[in-house]
Phi, psi and omega in degrees: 000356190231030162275148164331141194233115152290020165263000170247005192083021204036037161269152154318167184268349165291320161281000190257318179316305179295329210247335178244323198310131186044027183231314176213134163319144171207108176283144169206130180277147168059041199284337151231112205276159185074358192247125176246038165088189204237336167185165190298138175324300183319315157302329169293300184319318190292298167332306189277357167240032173240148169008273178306344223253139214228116180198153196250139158237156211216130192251120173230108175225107191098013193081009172250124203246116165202150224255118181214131207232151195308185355286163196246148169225168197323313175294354172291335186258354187280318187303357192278143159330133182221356128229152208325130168228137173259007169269003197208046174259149219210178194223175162223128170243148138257110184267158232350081177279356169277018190261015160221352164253046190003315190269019149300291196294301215294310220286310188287352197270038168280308194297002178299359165279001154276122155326114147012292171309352158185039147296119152264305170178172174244140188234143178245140192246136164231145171218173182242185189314136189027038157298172170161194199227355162097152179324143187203176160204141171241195202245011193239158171283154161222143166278125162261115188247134183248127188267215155307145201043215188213158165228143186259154187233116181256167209234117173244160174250075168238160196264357165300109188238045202278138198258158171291141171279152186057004164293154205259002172225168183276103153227132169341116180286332183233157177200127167238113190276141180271283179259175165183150168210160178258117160279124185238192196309171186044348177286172178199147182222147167248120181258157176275166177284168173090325185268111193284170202215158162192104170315113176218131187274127150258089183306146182256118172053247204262004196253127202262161191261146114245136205203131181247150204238118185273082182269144186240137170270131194212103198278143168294154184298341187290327207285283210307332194271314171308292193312301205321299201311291185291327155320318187276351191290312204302321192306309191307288187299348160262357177107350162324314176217144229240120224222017172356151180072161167240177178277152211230175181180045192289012170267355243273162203237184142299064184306160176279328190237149169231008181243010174278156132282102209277156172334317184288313174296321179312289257276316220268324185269356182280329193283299178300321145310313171297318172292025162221122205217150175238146162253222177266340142348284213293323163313310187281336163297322195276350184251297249260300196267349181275308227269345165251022158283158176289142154294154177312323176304345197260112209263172177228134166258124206287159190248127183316152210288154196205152171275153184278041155240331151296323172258003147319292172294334178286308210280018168253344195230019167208342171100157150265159151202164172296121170332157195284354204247332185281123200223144207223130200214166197216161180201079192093228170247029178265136151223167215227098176240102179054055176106284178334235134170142151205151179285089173229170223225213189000215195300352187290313183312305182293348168266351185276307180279328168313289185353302174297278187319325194252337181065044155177158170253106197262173182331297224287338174282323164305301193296336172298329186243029176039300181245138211245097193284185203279320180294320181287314170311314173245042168263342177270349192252346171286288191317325178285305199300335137239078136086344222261340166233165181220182185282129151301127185285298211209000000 
């Protein structure tokens, strides 16, 4: 897993960690050679105009910025400009396309040398000649991997991050560039959060800029103390932690004010709150169930119905994986599937974790660990019964 990457400029992924990760940009030419994106303009389109699908199209005209989010239907892309203007430019973003593209989870699962736990998603971008989304800064690190045609990207340090008012996106009111480079197919550059960037697609002829954004999700501390927060209530409220006593006051004094709350009561319930405390358990569950729940859009369709003896034999002899929507993370002898947990120890654990890691179990892995006991089948025949894994087809 530490060998040298040309997805890295040929660093170990341990020196990309030590000398860039949240720290400094890093361009790398050719980091996948030969590669030209994953689907077709047409095929993006096609994505944004269906239900499910979270997609953008981001407008600039007239000195003006606007934002309009999908689904889309044919006549919304006949209205777009289709050749370069320089009062009118427009993008398209379409988000978790690997949650509908199989060659998506391949293309991230390079990046596996990120945790699992803050992978977000890869959103695919299309523009025509000088589209973009205008000077920015986002709060999370990304990979930008350039598809078809090239885009330039300029880079500023600059500490002003000051938003335009009323734009329908955080775009930068001044941006001063420092660096810029130009990306063509396979290159890729990584920004850390906070560094501010600006993307402008540059078309050749007929070949249109796409460009895919590999984003790690880095939830604010207020979000997490929030999750957190609700998390220990559901505890308080099934009886997880046991919260003793009612409030007592033999002590209680003669106030002056009977409509004050006094200093003594302050005093008594601040002492009785410290005593509600958590451990690192409670911590790794609780990151276990925020960080593999679904976004809300993500609906999952349950897989026709099968006896668990027919499907014992399909998955030994074809393997399982995880639905393209499903993300599945471990912590000890807990694992975490879309929210969920359940416990489990010895060889049932060690197949849970290819799982987790690989986002599938192939034949040859079931047969290393030959018998498949009854409690892991039919925890493994709930998850194919709804939707969250499925029989490798092939």
């Amino acid at each position: 897993m530490n060998k040298p990457l040309a997805l890295l400029n040929n660093l170990t992924p341990s020196q990309f960690l030590a000398e860039y990760w949240q720290k400094k940009p890093l361009l790398i030419k050719n980091a996948i050679p030969n590669f030209k994106g994953l689907l077709s303009a047409e095929e993006l389109a096609g994505l944004a105009c269906e239900d499910e699908v979270q997609s953008r199209i981001v407008e600039y005209i007239k000195g003006k910025w606007d934002a309009r989010q999908g689904p889309f239907a044919d006549d919304d892309f006949a209205k777009l400009p289709d050749q370069p203007c320089q009062e009118h430019h427009w993008t398209l973003l379409v988000q978790s396309v690997n949650h509908h593209l199989p060659a998506a989870a391949e293309l991230l699962a390079q990046f596996n040398f990120i945790p699992h736990a803050r992978l977000d998603d890869l959103m695919v971008s299309y523009a025509p000649d000088g589209g973009g989304v205008g000077p920015h800064f986002d709060s999370y690190d990304v990979f930008l991997l350039q598809g078809q045609g090239k885009r330039l990207w300029r880079i500023s340090e600059q500490s002003d991050l000051t938003l335009i008012e009323g734009a329908p996106l955080r775009i930068l009111k001044h941006f001063d560039t420092a660096q810029e480079w130009l990306l063509e197919a396979g290159d890729m550059l990584y920004l850390p959060p906070h560094l501010a960037h600006w993307g402008i697609a540059v078309s050749e002829g007929a070949i249109d800029c796409m460009t895919y954004s590999i984003g790690f999700r880095a939830p604010k501390n207020q979000e997490l103390a929030t999750e957190f927060l609700g998390f220990m209530q559901d505890k308080l409220n099934q009886d997880q932690l046991v919260f003793d006593g009612i409030y007592q006051d033999a002590d209680l004094s003669l106030q002056i004010h009977p409509g004050e709350i006094s200093q003594q009561m302050i005093n008594t319930v601040s002492e009785n709150l410290k005593k509600i405390t958590w451990s690192e358990a409670m911590v790794a569950e609780f990151l276990g169930r925020y960080l593999s729940d679904p976004k809300p859009d993500v609906v999952f369709n349950g897989n026709k119905k099968i006896s668990t003896t027919t499907f014992s034999k399909k998955i030994t002899a074809m393997g399982l994986e995880l639905d393209l929507k499903s993300l599945m993370l471990f912590s000890g002898a807990n694992f975490f599937i879309n929210g969920e947990m359940i416990n489990l120890t010895g060889e049932s654990a060690a197949v849970l974790k290819i799982l987790a890691d690989h986002r599938r179990i192939t034949a040859k892995d079931f047969k290393i660990y030959k018998t498949i006991n009854t409690a892991l089948l039919e925890l493994l025949y709930d998850w194919y019964s709804a939707g969250y894994l499925h029989i490798i087809s092939s």
